[in-house]
Legacy VTK file of the C-alpha trace (Angstrom):
# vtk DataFile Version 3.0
C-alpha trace
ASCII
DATASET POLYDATA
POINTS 362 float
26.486 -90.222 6.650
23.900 -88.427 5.110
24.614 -84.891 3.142
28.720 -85.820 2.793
30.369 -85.519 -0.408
32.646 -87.946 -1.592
35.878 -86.535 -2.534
37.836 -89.807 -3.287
39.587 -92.414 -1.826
43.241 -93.975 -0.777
43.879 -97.300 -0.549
40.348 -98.104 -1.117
39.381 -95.341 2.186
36.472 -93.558 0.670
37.454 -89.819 1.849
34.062 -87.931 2.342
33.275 -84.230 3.677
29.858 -83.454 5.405
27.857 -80.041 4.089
28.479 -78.823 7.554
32.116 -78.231 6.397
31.424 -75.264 4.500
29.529 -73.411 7.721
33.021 -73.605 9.291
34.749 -71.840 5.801
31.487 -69.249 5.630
32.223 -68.608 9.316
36.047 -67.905 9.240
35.144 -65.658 6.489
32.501 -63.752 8.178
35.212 -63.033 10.688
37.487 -61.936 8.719
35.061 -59.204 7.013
33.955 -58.490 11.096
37.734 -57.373 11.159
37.941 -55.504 8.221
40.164 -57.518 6.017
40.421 -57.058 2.334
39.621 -60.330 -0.034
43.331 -61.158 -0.123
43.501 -61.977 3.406
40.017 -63.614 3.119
41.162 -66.250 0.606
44.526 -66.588 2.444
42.783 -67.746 5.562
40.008 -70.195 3.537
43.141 -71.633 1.370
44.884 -72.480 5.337
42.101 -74.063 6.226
41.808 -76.355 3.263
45.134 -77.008 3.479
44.747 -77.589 7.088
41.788 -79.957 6.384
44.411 -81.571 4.051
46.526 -82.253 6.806
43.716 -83.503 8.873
43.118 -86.076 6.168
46.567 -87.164 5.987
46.436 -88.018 10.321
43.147 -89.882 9.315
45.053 -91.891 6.722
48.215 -92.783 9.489
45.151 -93.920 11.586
43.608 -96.234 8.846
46.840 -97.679 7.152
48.481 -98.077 10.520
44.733 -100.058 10.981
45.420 -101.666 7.794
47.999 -104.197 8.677
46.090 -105.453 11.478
44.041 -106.361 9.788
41.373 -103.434 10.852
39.470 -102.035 7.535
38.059 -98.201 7.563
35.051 -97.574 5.923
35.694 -93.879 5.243
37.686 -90.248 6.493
34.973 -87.991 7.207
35.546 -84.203 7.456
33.555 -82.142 10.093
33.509 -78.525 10.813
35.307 -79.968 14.258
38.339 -82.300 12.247
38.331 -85.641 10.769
36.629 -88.852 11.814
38.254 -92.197 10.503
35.548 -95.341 10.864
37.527 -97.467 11.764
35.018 -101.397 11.867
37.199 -101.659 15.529
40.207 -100.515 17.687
43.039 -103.254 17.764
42.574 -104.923 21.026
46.253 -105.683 22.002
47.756 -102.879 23.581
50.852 -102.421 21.928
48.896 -102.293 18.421
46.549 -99.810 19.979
49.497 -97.493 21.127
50.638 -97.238 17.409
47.310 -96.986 15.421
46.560 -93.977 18.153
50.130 -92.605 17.932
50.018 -92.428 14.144
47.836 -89.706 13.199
49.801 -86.989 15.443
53.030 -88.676 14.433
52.201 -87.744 10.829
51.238 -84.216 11.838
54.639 -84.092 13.424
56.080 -84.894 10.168
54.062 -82.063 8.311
55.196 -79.700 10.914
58.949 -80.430 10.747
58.965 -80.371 6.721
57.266 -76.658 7.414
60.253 -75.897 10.029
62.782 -76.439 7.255
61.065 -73.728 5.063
59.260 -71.218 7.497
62.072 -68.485 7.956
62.322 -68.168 11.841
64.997 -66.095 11.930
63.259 -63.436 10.247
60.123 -63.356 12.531
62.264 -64.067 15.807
64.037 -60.333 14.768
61.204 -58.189 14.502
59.960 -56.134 17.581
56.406 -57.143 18.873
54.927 -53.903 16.680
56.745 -55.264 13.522
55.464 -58.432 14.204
52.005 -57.599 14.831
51.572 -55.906 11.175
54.260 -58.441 9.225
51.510 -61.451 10.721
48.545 -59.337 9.824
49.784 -58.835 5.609
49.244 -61.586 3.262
52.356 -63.538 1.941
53.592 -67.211 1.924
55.598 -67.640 4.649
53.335 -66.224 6.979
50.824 -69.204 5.386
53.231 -71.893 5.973
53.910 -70.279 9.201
50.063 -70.898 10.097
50.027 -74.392 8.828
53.097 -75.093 10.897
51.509 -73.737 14.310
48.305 -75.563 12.693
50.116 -79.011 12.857
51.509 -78.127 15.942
48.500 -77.204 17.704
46.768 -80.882 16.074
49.411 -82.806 17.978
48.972 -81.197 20.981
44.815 -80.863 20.862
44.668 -84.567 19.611
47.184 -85.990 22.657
44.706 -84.635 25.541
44.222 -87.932 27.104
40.110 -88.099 26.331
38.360 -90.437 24.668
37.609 -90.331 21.323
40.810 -88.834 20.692
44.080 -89.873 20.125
45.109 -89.133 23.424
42.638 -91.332 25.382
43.045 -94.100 22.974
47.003 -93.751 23.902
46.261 -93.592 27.659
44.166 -96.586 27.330
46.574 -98.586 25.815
49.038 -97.667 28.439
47.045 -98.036 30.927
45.930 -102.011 29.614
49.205 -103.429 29.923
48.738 -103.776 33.849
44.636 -103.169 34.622
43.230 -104.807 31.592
41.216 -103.122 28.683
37.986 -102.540 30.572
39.741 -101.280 33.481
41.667 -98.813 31.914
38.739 -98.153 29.313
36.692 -97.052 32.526
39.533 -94.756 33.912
40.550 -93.198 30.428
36.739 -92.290 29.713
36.213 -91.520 32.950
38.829 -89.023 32.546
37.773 -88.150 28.767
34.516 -86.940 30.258
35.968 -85.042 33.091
38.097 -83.094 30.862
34.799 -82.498 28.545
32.999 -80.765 31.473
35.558 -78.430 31.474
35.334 -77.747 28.185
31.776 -77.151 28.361
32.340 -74.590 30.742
35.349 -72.530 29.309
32.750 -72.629 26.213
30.376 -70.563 28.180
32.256 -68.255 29.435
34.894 -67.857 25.853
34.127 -69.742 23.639
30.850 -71.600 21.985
32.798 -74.051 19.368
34.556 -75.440 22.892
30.500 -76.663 23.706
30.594 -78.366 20.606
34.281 -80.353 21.430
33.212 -80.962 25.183
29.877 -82.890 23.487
31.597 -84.781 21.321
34.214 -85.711 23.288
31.305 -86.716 26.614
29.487 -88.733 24.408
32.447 -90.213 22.744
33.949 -91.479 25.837
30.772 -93.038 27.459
30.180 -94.873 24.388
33.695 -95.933 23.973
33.344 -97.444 27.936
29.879 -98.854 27.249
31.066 -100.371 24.108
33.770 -101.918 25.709
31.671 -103.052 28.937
29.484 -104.973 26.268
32.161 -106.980 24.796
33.418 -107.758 28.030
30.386 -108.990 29.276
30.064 -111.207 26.016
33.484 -112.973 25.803
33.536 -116.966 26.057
29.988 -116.981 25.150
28.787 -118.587 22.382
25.838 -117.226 19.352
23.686 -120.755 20.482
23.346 -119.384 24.607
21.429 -116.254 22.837
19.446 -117.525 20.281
16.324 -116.903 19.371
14.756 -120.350 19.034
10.497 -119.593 19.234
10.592 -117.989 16.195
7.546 -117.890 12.878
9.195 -119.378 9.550
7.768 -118.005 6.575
6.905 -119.910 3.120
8.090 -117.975 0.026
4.385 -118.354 -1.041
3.111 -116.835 2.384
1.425 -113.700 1.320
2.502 -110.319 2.354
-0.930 -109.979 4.553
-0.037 -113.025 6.137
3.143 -111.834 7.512
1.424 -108.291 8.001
-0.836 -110.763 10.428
1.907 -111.777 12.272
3.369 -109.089 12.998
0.294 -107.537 14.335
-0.383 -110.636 16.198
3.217 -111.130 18.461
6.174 -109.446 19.524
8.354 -110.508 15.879
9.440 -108.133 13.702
11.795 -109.760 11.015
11.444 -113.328 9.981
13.070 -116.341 8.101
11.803 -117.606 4.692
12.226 -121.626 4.473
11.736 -123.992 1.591
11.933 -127.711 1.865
14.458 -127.378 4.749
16.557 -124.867 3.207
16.764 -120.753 4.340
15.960 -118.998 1.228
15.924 -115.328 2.622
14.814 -113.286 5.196
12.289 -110.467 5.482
12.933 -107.635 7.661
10.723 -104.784 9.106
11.869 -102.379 6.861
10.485 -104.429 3.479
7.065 -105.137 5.152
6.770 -101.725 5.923
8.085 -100.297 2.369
5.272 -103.197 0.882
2.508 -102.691 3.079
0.512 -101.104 0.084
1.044 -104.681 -1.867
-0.485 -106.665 0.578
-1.406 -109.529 -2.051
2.566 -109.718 -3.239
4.320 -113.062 -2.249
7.013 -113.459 0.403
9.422 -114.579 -2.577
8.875 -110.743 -4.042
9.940 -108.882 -1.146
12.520 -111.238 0.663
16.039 -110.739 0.911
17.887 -113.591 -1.269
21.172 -112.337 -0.449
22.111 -112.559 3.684
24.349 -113.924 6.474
24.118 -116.929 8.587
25.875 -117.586 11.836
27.336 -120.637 13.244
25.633 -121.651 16.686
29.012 -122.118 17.862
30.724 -118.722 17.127
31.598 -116.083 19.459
29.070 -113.312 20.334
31.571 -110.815 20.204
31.718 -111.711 16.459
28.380 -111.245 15.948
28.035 -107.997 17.861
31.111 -106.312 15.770
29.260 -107.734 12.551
26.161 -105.848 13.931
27.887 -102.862 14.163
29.540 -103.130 11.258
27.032 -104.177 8.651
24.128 -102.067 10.784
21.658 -105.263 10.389
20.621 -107.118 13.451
18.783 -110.308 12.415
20.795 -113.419 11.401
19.433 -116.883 10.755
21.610 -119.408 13.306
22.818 -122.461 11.678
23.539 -125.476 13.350
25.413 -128.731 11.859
23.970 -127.187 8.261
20.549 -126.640 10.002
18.467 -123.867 10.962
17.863 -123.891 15.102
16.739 -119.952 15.083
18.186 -116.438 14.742
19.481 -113.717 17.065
18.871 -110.386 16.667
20.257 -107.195 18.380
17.512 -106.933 20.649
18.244 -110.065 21.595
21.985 -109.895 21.957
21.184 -106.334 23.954
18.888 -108.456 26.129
21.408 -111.288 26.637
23.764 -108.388 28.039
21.843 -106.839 30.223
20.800 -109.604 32.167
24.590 -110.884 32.124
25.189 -107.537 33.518
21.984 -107.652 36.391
23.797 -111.405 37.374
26.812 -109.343 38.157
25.550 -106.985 40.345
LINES 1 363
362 0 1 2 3 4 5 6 7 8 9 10 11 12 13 14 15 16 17 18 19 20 21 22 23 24 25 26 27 28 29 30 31 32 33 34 35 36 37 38 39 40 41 42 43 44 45 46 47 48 49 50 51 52 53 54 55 56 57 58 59 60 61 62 63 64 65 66 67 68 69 70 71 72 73 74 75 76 77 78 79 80 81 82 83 84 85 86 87 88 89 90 91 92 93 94 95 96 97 98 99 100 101 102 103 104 105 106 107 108 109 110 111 112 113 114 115 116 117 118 119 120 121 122 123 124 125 126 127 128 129 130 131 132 133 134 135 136 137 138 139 140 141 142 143 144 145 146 147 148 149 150 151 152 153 154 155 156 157 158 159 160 161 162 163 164 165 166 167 168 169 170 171 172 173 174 175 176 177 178 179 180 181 182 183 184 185 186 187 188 189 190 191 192 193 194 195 196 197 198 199 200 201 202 203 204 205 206 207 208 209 210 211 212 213 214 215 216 217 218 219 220 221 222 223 224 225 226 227 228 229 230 231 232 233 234 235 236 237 238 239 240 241 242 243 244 245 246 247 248 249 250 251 252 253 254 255 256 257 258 259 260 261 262 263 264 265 266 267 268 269 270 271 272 273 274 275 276 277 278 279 280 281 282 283 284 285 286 287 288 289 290 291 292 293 294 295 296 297 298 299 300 301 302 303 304 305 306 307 308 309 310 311 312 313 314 315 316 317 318 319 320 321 322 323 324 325 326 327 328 329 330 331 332 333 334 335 336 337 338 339 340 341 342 343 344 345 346 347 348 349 350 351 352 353 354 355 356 357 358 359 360 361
């Protein structure tokens, strides 16, 4: 994501933080001045949520190395003014793997919280009147910061467990859910939920609070993307890369000239191409590079071509080659064959193939 600084990594899990992170530190510390506290208190409450964002990255990590041996790589833990965000390339599909990738982010802020119990002195707080406790919570000191971070972690588990997609919580419902209606079946009923619970949200944020609009959109959109997502792969299962292939497609010469291709693209409805030579695909040249060339329009295919792609086999799965769209965020494969070249699908294609899959189902 654009504007997100990268702070590290883990177990090769690039950890990243968007710019947006520092409107949420610059607001907690307009607050504070709102309510007349001194610059102690200040930096005691942007220290807890650093710390707290430290937490957050440690329930990202229990997602991705609970991901890890599945098999499931993350490209990066991204931190938002609203939590963390660990891109996962999928969700396991088998229930009982699903259960414990979702379960292990809150299970780690669990862990966090009971360390915390062990130090926070209870006893202390639970013997001071309400007025006591008012002004001992109000002053500056440690234990009232690892009091914080314990309700913190508390309050993650709990906020991360409401059964709406994209959190935990809907990702835990689904999997329960799977073992007896099936994954698009309970996808539909835990989003369906997810999105229920974000109207609500929406509202509440009216009325109380405006950082509850921004939750409720996230989690709305999260959850009918999650279902349609889902739908999609459902609708592509036990079909093969060959059934959606494009196969009236323009090859290109690596001595075609970049005009020439500028022609064709003016001339039909093709937008990336294939670049042959004596029977063998050399490269590809996508809309992007004719666009970025334009200016050049004597340079040679062989210039502005991309030497180093993918192939698919005609005889793979389409779910494979929708995840590896989504993935790798490049839509136009050449389709091989028995070693030769028969076309290429694309993700307009693919998007195509679904929705008329879909229409014959209706």
């Amino acid at each position: 994501m654009k504007g997100a600084l990268n702070l590290g990594s883990v177990s090769g899990i690039k950890i990243k933080v968007h710019w947006t992170f520092t409107l949420l530190l610059v607001w907690v510390a307009f607050i504070e001045i709102q309510a007349g506290a001194d610059l102690t208190r200040i930096l005691l409450n942007e220290a807890l949520i650093l710390v707290l964002f430290g937490c957050v990255v440690l329930h990202e990590l229990g997602h991705a190395l609970t991901a890890k041996r599945y098999n499931i790589k993350t490209k990066n833990i991204l931190l938002l003014p609203i939590g963390g965000v660990a891109s996962l390339e999928k969700m396991p599909e088998k229930p009982g793997q699903e259960l414990l990738v979702a379960i292990a982010g809150p299970a780690v802020n669990v862990v966090i919280a009971f360390l915390l119990a062990l130090v926070v002195p209870f006893k202390y707080y639970l013997g001071l009147s309400a007025t006591e406790m008012t002004e001992v919570l109000y002053t500056p000191s440690l234990s009232n910061f690892l009091l914080y971070l314990f309700i913190a972690n508390i309050m993650l588990v709990v906020f991360n467990l409401i059964p709406a997609f994209p959190m935990d919580g809907g990702r835990v419902l689904r999997a329960l859910l799977s073992y007896r209606l099936g994954r698009v079946e309970a996808t539909r009923i835990a989003s369906g939920i997810g999105q229920t619970l974000a109207v609500v949200f929406f509202v509440l944020g009216l009325f109380y609070n405006p950082f509850l609009i921004l939750i409720a959109l996230f989690i709305f959109f999260g959850a009918y993307a999650e279902n349609q997502m889902v739908q999609r792969t459902s609708l592509l299962k036990g079909h093969l890369v060959k059934e959606a292939t494009l196969t009236n497609i323009t090859l290109l010469s690596p001595v075609n000239s970049l005009q020439e291709v500028i022609d064709l693209l003016l001339a039909s409805t093709e937008k990336d191409f294939i670049v042959m030579d004596k029977d063998e695909v050399v490269g590809i040249v996508c809309y992007k590079d004719i666009i970025k060339n334009a200016k050049t329009p004597c340079a040679l295919v062989q210039e502005i071509m991309q030497k180093h792609f993918k192939t698919v086999d005609a005889a793979a799965n389409l779910t494979e080659v929708m995840e590896m769209i989504g993935r790798e965020k490049h839509g136009f494969y050449p389709v091989i064959e028995d070693k030769k070249l028969i076309g290429a699908i694309d993700q307009v294609n693919l998007s195509e193939f679904i929705l008329l899959k879909s229409a014959s189902l209706n």
